[in-house]
C-alpha positions in Angstrom: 36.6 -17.8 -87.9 39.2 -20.5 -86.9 40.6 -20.8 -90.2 40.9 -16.9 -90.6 42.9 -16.7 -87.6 44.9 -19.4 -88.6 45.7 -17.7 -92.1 46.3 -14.6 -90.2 49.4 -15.9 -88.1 50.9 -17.1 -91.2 50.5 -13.9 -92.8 53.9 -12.7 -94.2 54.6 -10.0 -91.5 58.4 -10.0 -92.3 58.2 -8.5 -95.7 55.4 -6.1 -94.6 58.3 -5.0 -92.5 61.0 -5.1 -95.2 58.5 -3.2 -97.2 57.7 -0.4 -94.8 61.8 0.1 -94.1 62.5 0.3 -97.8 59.8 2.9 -98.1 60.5 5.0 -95.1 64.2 5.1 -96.5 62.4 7.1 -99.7 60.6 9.1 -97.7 63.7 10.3 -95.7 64.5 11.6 -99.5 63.2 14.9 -101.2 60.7 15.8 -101.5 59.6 14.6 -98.4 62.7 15.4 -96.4 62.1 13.5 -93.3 65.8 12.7 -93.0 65.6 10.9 -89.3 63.2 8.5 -90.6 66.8 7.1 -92.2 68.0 6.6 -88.7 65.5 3.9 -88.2 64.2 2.6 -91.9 66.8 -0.4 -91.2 65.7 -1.7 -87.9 63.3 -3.9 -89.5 65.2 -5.6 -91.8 67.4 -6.3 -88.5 64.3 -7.9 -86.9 63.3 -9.9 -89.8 67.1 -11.4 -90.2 66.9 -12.5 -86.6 66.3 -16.0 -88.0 69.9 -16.0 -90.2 67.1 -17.5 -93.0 67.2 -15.9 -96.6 69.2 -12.6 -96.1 70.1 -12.2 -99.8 65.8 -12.4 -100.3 65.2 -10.3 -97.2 67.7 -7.9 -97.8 67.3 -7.8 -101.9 63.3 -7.4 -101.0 63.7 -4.4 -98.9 66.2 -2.2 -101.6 63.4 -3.4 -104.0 60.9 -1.8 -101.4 62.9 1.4 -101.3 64.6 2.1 -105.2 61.4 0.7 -106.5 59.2 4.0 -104.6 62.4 6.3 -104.8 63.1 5.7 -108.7 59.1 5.5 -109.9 59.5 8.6 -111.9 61.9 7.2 -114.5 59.3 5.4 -116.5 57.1 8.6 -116.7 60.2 10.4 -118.1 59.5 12.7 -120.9 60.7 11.4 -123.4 60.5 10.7 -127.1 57.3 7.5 -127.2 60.0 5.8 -129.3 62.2 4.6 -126.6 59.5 4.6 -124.0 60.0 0.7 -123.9 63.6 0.7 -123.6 63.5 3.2 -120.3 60.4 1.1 -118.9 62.8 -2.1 -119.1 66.3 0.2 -118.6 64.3 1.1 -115.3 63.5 -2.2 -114.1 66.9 -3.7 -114.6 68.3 -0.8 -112.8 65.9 -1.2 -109.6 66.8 -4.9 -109.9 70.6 -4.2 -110.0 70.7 -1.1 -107.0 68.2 -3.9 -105.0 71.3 -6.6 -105.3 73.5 -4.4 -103.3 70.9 -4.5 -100.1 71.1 -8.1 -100.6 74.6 -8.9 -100.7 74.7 -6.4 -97.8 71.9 -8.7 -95.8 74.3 -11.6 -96.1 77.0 -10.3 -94.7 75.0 -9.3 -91.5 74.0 -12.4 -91.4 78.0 -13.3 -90.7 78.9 -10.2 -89.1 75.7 -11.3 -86.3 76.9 -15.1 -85.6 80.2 -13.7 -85.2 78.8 -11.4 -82.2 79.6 -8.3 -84.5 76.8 -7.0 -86.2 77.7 -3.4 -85.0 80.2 -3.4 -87.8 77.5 -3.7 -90.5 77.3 -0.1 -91.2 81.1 -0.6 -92.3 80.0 -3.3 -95.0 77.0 -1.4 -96.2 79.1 2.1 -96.7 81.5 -0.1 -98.0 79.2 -1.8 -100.6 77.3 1.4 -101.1 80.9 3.2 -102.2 81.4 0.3 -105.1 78.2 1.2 -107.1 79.9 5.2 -107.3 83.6 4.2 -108.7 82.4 4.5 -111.9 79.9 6.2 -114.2 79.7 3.2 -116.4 78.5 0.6 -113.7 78.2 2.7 -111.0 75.1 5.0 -109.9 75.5 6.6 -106.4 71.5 7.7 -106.6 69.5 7.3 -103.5 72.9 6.8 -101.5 71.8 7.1 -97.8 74.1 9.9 -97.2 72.4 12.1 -99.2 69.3 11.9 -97.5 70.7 14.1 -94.5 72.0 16.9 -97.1 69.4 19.0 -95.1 70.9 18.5 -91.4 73.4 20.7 -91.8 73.9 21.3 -88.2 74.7 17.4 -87.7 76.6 16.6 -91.0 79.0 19.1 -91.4 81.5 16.1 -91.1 80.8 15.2 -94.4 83.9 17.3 -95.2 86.1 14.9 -93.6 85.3 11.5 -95.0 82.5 11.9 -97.6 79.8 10.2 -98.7 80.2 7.1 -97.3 81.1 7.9 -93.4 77.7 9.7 -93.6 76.1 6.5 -94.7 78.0 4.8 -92.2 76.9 7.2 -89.3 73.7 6.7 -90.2 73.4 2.9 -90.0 75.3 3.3 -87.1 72.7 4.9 -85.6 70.1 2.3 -86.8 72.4 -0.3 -85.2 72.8 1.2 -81.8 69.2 2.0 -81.4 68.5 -1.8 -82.3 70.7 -3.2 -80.4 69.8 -0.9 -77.4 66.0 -1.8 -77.5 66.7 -5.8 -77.9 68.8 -5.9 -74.6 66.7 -3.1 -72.7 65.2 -6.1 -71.0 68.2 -7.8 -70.1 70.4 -7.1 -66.9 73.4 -7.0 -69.2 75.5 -3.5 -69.0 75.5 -3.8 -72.9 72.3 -1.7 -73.0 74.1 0.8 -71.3 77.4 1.0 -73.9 74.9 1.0 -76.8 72.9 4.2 -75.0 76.2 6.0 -74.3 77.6 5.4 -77.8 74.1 6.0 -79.4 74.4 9.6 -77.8 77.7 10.0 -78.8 76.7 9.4 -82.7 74.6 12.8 -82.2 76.0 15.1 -79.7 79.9 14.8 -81.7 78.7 15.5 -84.7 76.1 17.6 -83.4 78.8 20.0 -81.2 81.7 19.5 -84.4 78.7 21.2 -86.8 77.8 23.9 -84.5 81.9 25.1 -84.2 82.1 24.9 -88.3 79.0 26.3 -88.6 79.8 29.8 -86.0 83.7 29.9 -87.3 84.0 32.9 -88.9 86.0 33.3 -92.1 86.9 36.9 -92.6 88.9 36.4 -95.9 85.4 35.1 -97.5 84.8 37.6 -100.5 81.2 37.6 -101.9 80.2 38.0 -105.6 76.9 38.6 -107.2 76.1 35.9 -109.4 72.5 35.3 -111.0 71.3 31.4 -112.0 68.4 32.1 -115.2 66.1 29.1 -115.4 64.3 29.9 -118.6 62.0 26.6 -118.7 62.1 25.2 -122.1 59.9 22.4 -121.9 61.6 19.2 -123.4 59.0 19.0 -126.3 59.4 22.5 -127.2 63.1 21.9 -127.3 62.6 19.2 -130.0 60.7 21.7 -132.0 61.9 25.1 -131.8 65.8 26.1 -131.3 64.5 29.7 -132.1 62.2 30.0 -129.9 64.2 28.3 -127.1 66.9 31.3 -127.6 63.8 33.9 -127.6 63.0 32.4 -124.3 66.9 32.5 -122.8 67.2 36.0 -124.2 63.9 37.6 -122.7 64.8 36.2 -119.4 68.4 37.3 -119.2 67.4 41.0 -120.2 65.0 40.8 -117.2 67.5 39.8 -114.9 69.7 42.5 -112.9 73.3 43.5 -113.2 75.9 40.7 -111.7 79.4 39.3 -111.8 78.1 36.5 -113.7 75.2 34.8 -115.6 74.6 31.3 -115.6 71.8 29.3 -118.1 71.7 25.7 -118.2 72.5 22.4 -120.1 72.2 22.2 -123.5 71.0 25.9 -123.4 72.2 26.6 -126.4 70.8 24.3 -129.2 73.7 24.9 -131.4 77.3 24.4 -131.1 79.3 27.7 -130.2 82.2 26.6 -131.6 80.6 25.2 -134.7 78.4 27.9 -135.4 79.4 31.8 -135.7 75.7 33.0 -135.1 75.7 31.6 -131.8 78.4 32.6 -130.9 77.7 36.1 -131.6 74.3 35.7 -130.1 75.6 34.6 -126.6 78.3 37.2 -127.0 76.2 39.8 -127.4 74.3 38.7 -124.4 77.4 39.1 -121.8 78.2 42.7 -124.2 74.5 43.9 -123.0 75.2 42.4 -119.2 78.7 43.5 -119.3 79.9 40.2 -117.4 80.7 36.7 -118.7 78.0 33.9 -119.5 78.2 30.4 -118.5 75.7 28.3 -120.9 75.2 24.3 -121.7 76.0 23.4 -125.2 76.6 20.8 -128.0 80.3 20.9 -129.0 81.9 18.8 -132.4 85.3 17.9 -132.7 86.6 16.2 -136.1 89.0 13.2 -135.5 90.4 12.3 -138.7 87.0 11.0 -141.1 84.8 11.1 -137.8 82.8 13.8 -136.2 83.0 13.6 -132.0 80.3 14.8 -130.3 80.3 16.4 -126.5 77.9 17.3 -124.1 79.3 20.8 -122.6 79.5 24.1 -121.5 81.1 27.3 -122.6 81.8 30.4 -121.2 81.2 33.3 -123.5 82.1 36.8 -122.9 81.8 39.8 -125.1 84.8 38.9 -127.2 83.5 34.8 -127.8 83.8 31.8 -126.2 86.7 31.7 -124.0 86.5 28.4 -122.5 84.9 24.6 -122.7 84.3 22.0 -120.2 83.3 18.7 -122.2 81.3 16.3 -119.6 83.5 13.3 -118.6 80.6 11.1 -116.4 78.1 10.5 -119.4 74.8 8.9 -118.3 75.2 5.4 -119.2 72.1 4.1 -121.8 70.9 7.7 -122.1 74.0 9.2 -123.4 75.9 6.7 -124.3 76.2 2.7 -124.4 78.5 1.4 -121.8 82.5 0.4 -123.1 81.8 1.7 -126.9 85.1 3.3 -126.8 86.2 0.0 -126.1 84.0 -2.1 -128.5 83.0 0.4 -131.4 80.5 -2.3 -133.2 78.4 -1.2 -129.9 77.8 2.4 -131.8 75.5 0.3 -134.1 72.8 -0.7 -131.2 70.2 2.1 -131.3 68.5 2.3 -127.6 67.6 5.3 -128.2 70.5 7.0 -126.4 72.6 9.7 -127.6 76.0 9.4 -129.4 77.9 11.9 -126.8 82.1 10.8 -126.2 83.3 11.4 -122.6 85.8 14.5 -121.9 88.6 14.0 -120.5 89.5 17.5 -118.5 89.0 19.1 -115.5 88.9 22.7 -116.6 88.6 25.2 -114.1 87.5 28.8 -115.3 88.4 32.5 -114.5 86.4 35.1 -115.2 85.8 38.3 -113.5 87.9 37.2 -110.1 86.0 33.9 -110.0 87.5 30.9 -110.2 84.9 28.6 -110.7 84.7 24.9 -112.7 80.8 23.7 -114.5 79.9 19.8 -114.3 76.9 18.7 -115.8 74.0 17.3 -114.8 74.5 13.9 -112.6 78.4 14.3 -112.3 76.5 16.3 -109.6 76.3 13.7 -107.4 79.8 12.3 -107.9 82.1 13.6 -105.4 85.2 12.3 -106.8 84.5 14.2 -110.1 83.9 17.4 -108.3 86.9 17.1 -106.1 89.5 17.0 -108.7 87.8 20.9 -109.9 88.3 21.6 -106.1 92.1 20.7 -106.3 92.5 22.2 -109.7 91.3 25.7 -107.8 87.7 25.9 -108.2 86.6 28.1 -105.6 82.8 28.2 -106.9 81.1 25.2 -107.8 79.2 25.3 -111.1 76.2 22.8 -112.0 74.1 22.9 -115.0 71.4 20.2 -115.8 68.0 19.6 -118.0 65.9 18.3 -115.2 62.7 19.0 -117.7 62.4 15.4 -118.6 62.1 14.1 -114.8 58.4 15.5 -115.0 56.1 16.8 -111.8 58.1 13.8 -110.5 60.1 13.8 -107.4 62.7 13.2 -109.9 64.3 17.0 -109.7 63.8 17.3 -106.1 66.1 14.3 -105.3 68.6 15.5 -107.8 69.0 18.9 -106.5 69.4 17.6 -103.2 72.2 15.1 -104.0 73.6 17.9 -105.8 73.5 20.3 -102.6 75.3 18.2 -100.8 78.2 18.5 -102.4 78.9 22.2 -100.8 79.2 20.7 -97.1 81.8 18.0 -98.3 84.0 20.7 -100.0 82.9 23.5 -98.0 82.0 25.6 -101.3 79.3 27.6 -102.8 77.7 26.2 -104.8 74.8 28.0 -108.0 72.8 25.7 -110.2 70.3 26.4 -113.4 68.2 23.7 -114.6 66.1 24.4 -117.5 63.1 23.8 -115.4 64.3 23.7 -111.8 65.1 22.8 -108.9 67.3 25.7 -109.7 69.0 27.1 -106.4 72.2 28.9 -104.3 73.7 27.4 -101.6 76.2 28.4 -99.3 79.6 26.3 -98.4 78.1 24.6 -95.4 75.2 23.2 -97.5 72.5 25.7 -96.9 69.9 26.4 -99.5 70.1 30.1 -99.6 67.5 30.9 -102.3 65.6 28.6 -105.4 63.2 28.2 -107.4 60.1 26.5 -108.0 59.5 23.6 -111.0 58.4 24.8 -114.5 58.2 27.9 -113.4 60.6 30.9 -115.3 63.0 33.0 -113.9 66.0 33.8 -112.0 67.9 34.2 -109.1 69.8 37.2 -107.9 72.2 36.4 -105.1 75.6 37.0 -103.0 77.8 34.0 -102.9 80.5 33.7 -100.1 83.4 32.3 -101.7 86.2 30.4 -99.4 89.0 29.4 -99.9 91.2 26.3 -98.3 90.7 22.3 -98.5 88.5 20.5 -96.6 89.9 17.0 -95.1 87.9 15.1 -97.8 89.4 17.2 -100.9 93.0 16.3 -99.6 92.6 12.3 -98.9 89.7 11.5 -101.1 87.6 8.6 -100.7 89.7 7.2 -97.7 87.3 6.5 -95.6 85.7 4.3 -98.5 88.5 2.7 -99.5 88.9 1.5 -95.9 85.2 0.5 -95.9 85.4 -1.1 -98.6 88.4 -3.2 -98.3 86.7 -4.3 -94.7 83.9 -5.7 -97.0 86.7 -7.8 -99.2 88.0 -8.8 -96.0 84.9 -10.6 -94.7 84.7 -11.8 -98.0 87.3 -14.0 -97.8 86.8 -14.6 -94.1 83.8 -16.0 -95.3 84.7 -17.8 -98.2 87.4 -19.8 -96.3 84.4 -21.2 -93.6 85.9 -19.8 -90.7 
């Protein structure tokens, strides 16, 4: 009995703790959706780095903890068995990669708390968190904390200000005030009471700056009926049967009602529309029977002197033909494309099994029937950047197709379409969305689901979408507030580096 209490007290309780923030950080995610659990998930990991021992470990075990339970779904992708192995190991190595930010993050609390500052560490993380989304290549903003409070929409209508990252950095903030308040609650020191009164400042502001956004009324708003189909083609059945995939879009459009404008999803079509006349005239003769225009994902070719340039896009078809592309510009790296081939062209030759898609290069920005509206594609979705140069080109509705049919019964859509939601509050537009098999939804500027759709499930959605006009704070300075962040984390960097 001795010896098993003896083994007990050197039980590993630190990483249990790592473990349990990492996975109550998913769980603040979709599906779930219990957002506040965000507002404490790192409180352990402050606990655990009490001792200044290991942070890189600590830190690195705890994003393992939480990309590891938030990403599970990508191995069980549907997918052809061929490249199976490559997205088992293409998973790993990304869980490993996202984890590395958590632990260069650890390390820098580790500085920031022996220099009596470690209520600047939600600075560094936002910071750090805002270098893995520069860049579609290297970059993958997935599971960025922000995003798991897409559904307080009376707290983070702020979001419109400075982004992504000053809702992460809110919400560590919160994590760090709470911490700091309970470690001193014993103490005689005032501090406890500076950490309670700023603690309650971090949700009454943002809390009473919502509530005025959320009650201002907008009387130039002008609605228009728009309906999202979702005609779930399952991925397998796309493989198999381009027929019987437009069979399926056609039958649900013809049951849909009469609206200002139709929208099907990526890769809708399985042929090129400006490649091939037949389906062009079959999607024209869709908006002819509709009478309004038709926004659908497609394949588009381009020949560049002996070569043949392929696109991931969308068209919009009326009843006269295809009056307008958008050719995706943030390709998913590995599944799309391999990484810096336009740069080193021999890479073309490695088959990972990904596609052979080149990167647009436009931000095209669409009118049709009084809308102006721009379509992005899939995960530019959760790239705020991307969608804010549509926004400043004039896109007054906000346009996102994907194929979510390979995530599976995963929580793999879920998270997508809520990182894709969020995008309304920080621009303050609408925003429709069609996935081939869902989460297909409407939601209003201020980030408000107004209808959806179940998974696998066809169909479509009928709705009136408020269209506003203006610039929010965030569409006219960009990713300030991260840049700032960011260059903090440089800062300390080199503070660091030079010993002081």
């Amino acid at each position: 009995m001795t010896k098993f209490f003896d083994r007990f007290k050197t039980f590993p309780f630190n990483y249990l703790l790592l473990l349990l923030g990492g996975v109550s950080l998913t769980l603040s995610f979709a599906p779930f959706n219990f957002s506040v659990l965000a507002w404490f998930s790192f409180i352990p990991l402050f606990l655990v780095l009490k001792d200044g021992k290991k942070p890189f470990k600590k830190g690195f075990i705890m994003g393992f903890a939480f990309f590891a339970t938030l990403l599970y779904w990508i191995p069980f992708s549907d997918v052809e068995n061929a490249v199976i192995p490559q997205v088992i190991f293409g998973s790993f190595a990304l869980v490993i990669y996202l984890s590395s930010f958590f632990g260069l993050s650890a390390i820098f609390y580790n500085k920031l708390n022996r220099l009596g500052y470690a209520y600047l560490f939600p600075i560094v993380f936002a910071g750090l968190e805002f270098a893995r989304s520069l860049s579609s290549v290297w970059g993958f903003p997935w599971g960025a904390i922000g995003f798991s409070q897409s559904n307080l929409i009376h707290l983070v209508q702020f979001a419109a200000i400075g982004g992504l990252p000053l809702v992460t950095a809110w919400v560590l903030f919160i994590n760090v005030f709470i911490y700091l308040f309970v470690i001193d609650i014993r103490s005689k020191k005032r501090k406890k009471r500076i950490y309670l009164c700023v603690l309650i400042s971090l949700l009454i502001i943002p809390l009473v700056y919502s509530e005025i956004i959320l009650k201002r009324e907008n009387s130039s708003v002008e609605y228009k009926n728009i309906v999202v189909i979702q005609p779930n083609v399952l991925p397998r059945d796309k493989r198999n049967s381009d027929v019987g995939r437009l069979k399926q879009i056609k039958k649900v459009v013809h049951m849909s009602p009469s609206a200002d404008l139709y929208v099907l999803p990526e890769t809708a079509s399985p042929f090129s529309l400006s490649g091939s006349p037949d389906a062009e005239v079959f999607f024209s003769n869709l908006a002819k029977d509709k009478n309004a225009p038709i926004i659908t994902g497609t394949l588009d070719y381009k020949r560049k002197e002996k070569k043949i340039i392929c696109y991931n896009a969308a068209a919009v078809v009326d009843s006269s033909g295809v009056k307008g592309i958008y050719r995706k510009i943030f390709l998913v790296p590995f599944v799309e494309r391999l990484p810096f081939d336009d740069v080193l062209p021999k890479l073309r030759d490695i088959n990972l099994g990904q596609g052979g898609f080149t990167p647009g290069s436009e931000f095209t920005v669409f009118e049709e029937g009084g809308i102006n509206f721009c379509v992005y594609i899939c995960f530019e979705a959760i790239f705020s950047q991307l969608v804010r140069e549509f926004v400043n080109n004039g896109a007054e509705l906000l346009v996102n197709i994907t194929e979510d049919g390979w995530f599976g019964v995963t929580s793999g859509p879920y998270q997508h379409a809520q990182m894709a939601a969020f995008q309304s509050i920080i621009f303050r537009r609408s925003l429709v969305r069609s996935a081939n098999t869902g989460v297909s939804f409407v939601c209003s500027p201020f980030g408000e689901i107004l209808k959806k759709t179940k998974t696998f499930k066809e169909g479509f959605i009928v709705c009136e979408v408020p269209l506003m006009k203006g610039k929010t704070v965030y569409a006219k300075i960009g990713n300030t507030f991260g840049w700032v962040f960011l260059s903090f984390v440089l800062l300390l960097f080199i503070y660091r580096k030079e010993g002081k």
